[in-house]
N, C-alpha and C positions, 0 to 999 in steps of 0.2 A: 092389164087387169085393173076394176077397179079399186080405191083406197079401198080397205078393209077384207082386200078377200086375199086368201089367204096365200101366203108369199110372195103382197105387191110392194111389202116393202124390206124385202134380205138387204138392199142394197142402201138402206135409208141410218145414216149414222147414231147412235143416240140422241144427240144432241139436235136435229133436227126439229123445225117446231115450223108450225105454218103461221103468217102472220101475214095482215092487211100494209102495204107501203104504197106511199106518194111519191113522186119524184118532183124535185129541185123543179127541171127541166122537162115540162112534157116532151116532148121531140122524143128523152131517152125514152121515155116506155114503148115506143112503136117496134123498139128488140124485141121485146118481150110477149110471149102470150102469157095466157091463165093454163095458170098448173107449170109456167114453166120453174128452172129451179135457178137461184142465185146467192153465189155467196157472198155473206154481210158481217161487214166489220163494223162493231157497237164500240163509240168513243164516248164512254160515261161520263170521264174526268180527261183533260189532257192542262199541262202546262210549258211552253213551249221552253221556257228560260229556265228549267229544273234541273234542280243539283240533283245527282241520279250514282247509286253504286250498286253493284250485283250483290244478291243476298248474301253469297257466300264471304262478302267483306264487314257483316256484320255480326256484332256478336253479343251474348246475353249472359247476366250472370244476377242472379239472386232480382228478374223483372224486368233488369237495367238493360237498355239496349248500348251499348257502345261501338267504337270503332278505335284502331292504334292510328295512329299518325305520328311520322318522324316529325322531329321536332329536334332543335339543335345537337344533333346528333346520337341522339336516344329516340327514344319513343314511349308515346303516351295516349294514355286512355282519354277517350273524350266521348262522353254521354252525347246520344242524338237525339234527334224526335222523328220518328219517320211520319212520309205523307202517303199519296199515291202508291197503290203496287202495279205491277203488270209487268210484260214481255220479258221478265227474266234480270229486273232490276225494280230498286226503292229509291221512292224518293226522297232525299235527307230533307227535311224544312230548316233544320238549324244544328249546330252541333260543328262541323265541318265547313270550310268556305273550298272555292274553286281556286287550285292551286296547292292545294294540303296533298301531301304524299300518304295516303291510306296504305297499312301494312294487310296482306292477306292471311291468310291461316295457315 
């Protein structure tokens, strides 16, 4: 049926949006017709050399973002500055270096 009439789109996700694209490669488009459907991964921000921890290893208290990290034998609070979010991880900009044992919750 066509757009707009009625139950031609049950199977169309929310998220869903029609949009105009070009390709790198013309050669790719000859997959493709008009109207056909494709899924598209948008990379806003990326940094490939990112210090990166899961949410759930951050934590917050009166604004302050921190994280624990052992530290000779104990452990300690160390304020971070987050950067980048996405896929289920933050990216630390400063605070922690690569090789710190981060304490979870």
């Amino acid at each position: 049926p066509p757009y707009g009439s009625p139950g031609s789109n049950q199977d169309v996700a929310e998220n869903d949006s029609t949009a105009r694209i070009a390709f790198a490669n013309p050669e790719d488009a000859a997959q493709f017709t008009a109207g056909s459907r494709v899924q598209v991964n948008i990379f806003l921000e990326e940094r490939p050399d990112a210090l990166w921890l899961p949410p759930a290893a951050l934590r917050e208290f009166n604004g302050r973002q921190f994280v624990v990290i052992q530290q000779d034998g104990g452990e300690r609070r160390v304020d971070v500055v987050l950067g980048i979010e996405g896929d289920g991880r933050i990216e630390i900009v400063s605070g922690v270096a690569e090789g710190d044992i981060v304490v979870g919750q």
